[in-house]
C-alpha positions in Angstrom: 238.8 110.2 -107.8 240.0 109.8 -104.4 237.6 108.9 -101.4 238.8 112.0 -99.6 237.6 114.0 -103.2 234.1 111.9 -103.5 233.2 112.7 -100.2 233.6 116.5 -100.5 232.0 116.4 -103.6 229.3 114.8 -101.7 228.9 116.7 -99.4 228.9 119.6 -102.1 225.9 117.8 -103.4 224.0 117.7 -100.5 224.8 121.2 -98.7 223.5 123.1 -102.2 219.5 123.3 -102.0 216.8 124.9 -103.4 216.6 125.8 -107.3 213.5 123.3 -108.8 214.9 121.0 -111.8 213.8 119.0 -114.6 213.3 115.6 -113.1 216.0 114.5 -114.7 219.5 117.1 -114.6 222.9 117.1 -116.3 225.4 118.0 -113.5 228.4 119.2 -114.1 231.1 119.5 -111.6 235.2 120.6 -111.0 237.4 122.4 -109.4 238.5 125.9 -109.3 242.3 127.7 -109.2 241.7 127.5 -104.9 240.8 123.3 -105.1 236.8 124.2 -104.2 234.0 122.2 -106.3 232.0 123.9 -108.4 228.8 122.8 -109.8 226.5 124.0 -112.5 223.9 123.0 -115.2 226.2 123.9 -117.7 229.9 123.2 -118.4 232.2 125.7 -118.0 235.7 124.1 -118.1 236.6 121.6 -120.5 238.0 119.4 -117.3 234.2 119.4 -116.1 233.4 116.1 -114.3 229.7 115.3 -116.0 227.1 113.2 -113.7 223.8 112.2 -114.4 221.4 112.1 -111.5 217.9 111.7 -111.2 216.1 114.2 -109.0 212.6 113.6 -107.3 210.3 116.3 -108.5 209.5 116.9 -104.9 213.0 117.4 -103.8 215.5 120.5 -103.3 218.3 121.4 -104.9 220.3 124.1 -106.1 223.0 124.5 -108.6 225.5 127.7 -109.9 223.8 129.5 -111.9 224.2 133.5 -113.7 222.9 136.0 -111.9 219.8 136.2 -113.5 218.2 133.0 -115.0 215.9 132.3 -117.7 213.2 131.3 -115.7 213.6 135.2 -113.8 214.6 137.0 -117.0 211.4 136.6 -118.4 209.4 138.2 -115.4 211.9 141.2 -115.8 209.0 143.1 -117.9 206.5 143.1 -114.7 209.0 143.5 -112.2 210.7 146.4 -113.7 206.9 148.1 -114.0 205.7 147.3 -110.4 208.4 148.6 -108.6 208.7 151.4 -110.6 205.4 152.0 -109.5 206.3 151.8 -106.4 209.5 153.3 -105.9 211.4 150.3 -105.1 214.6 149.0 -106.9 213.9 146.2 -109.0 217.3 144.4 -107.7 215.2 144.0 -104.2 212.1 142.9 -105.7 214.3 140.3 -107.7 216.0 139.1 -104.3 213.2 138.8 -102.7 211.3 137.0 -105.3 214.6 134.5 -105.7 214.1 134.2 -102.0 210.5 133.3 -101.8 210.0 130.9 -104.8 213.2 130.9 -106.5 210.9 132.7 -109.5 208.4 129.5 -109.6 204.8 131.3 -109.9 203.3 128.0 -108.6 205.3 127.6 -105.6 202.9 127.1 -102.2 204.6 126.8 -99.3 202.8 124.5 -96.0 201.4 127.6 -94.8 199.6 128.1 -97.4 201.8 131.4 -99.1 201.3 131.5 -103.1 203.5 131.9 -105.8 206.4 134.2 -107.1 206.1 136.4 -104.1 204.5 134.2 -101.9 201.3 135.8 -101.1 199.4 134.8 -97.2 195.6 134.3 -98.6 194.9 137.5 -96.2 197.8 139.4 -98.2 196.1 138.4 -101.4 192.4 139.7 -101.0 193.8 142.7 -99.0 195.1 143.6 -102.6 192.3 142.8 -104.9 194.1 139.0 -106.0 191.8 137.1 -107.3 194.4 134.7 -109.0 197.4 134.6 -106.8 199.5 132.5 -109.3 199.3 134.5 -112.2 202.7 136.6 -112.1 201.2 139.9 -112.5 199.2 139.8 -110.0 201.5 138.5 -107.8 204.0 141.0 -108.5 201.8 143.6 -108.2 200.6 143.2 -104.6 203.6 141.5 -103.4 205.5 144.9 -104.3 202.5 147.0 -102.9 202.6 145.2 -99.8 206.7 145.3 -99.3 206.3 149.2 -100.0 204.0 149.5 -96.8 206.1 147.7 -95.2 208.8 150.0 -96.0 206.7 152.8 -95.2 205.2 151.6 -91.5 209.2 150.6 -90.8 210.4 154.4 -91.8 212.4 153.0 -94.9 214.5 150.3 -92.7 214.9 147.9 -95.0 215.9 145.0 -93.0 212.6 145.9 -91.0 210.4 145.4 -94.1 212.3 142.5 -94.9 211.3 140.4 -91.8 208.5 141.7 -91.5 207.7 140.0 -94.8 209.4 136.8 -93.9 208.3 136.6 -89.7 204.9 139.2 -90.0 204.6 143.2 -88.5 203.8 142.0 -85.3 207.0 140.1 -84.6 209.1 143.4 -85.4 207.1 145.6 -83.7 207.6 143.3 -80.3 211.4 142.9 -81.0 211.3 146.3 -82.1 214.1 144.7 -84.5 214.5 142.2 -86.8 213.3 139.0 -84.8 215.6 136.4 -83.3 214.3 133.7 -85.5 217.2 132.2 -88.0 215.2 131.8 -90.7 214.2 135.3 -90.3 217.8 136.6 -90.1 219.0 134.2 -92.9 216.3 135.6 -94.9 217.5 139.5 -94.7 221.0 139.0 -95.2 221.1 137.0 -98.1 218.5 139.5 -99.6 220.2 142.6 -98.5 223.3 141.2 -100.0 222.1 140.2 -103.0 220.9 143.7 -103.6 224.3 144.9 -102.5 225.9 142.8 -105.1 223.5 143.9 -107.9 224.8 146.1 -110.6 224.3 149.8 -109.1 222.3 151.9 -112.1 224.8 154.8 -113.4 223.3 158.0 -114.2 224.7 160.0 -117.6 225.1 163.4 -117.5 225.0 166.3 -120.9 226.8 169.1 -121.1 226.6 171.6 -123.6 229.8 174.4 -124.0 230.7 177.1 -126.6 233.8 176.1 -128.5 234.3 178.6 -131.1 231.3 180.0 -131.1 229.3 176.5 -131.9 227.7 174.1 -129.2 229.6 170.9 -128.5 228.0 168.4 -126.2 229.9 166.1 -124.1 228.5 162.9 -122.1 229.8 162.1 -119.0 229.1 159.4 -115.9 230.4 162.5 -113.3 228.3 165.3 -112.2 229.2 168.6 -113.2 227.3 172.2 -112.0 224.6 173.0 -114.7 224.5 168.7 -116.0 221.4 167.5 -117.6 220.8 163.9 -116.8 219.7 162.0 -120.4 220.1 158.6 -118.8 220.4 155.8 -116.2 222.5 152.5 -117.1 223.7 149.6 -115.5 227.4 149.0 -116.0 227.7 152.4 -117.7 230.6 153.0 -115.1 233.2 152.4 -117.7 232.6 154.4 -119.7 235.0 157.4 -120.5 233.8 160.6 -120.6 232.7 161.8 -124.8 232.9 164.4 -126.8 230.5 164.5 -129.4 230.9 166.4 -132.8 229.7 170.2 -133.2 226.1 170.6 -133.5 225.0 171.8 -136.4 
């Protein structure tokens, strides 16, 4: 490897931040078809440079990963059921749980926020918390509370979302999303990770005469008098069906 090389693979190393690891990480790293380094967890080219290194518990780091983890697939379950309850996608509630905690239900930040969705103590007992780290709970009124949010900012999202990272009072004075950067960080990589999230694809049913029997046909495009049977992510592409005669 050429000096040039190790130092932008260095500085790779250093600019990515944030995802907690094992204390000690397999790192794998190369480059794709436009010459950038790419680094993971897990190999995904057989040219893959491996590295050891050996990672402070304490520190940050982050490292490619799918777009949803192992460690945030398995609060799926409650996040799919609190914002349901709430009327809120689940993609948001996702980003902004990535955001706060990077899905770590013990995180505690210095100012004392708790766990997945990072919780103010105040935020907590205003929802009936009694154990801000269990995930649940957590989910629960940090959903609750991003819906009011939502609600006192008329449905502007990137309201509600600095509100929850900066506090209501600093929106109201701005009257817009506050002229911090951490702030303004914070709603654009949220509002584009829910951009980027597979949009949920609604399948319609039809039911038409065809020689005097009912044939049924499924289809991802409304048509006048269309039942809706379903809503699927990725369903996009697929064709339009035809399904045999009922009977």
């Amino acid at each position: 490897m050429s000096f040039a090389s190790f130092r932008i693979l260095a500085g790779a190393f250093l600019i990515v931040a944030a995802i907690p690891v094992p204390a000690s990480a397999q790192i794998y790293a190369w480059k794709d078809g436009a010459g950038n380094w790419v680094l993971s967890d897990k190999p995904k080219d057989p040219a893959a440079v491996t590295r050891t290194y050996t990672i402070k518990r304490d520190s940050t780091f982050r490292s490619t990963r799918g777009t949803v983890s192992p460690r945030a697939a398995k609060f799926d379950a409650l996040i799919e059921e609190h914002a349901t309850a709430q009327g809120l996608s689940p993609h948001l509630v996702r980003a902004v749980i990535q955001q706060e905690s990077g899905f770590n239900p013990l995180a505690l930040s210095n100012k004392g926020a708790m766990g997945l969705m990072q919780l103010m103590p105040t935020t907590a007992a205003e929802f009936g918390v009694t154990d801000p780290y269990n995930p649940g709970q957590n989910i629960r009124a940090g959903v609750a509370y991003l819906k009011g949010l939502l609600v006192r900012f008329a449905q502007n999202i990137e309201l509600a979302l600095a509100a929850y990272n900066a506090g209501p009072t600093a929106v109201k004075r701005y009257g817009a999303v506050p002229p911090y950067r951490e702030t303004r960080d914070y709603v654009t990589r949220i509002t584009g990770a829910v951009d980027a999230a597979p949009k949920p694809v609604k399948i319609y049913k039809t039911t038409e005469m065809v020689n005097g029997r009912p044939v049924t046909r499924y289809s991802t495009v409304e048509t006048h008098g269309a039942q809706v049977v379903a809503t699927a992510a990725g369903a996009a592409t697929r064709p339009s069906a035809a399904a045999a005669p009922q009977k």
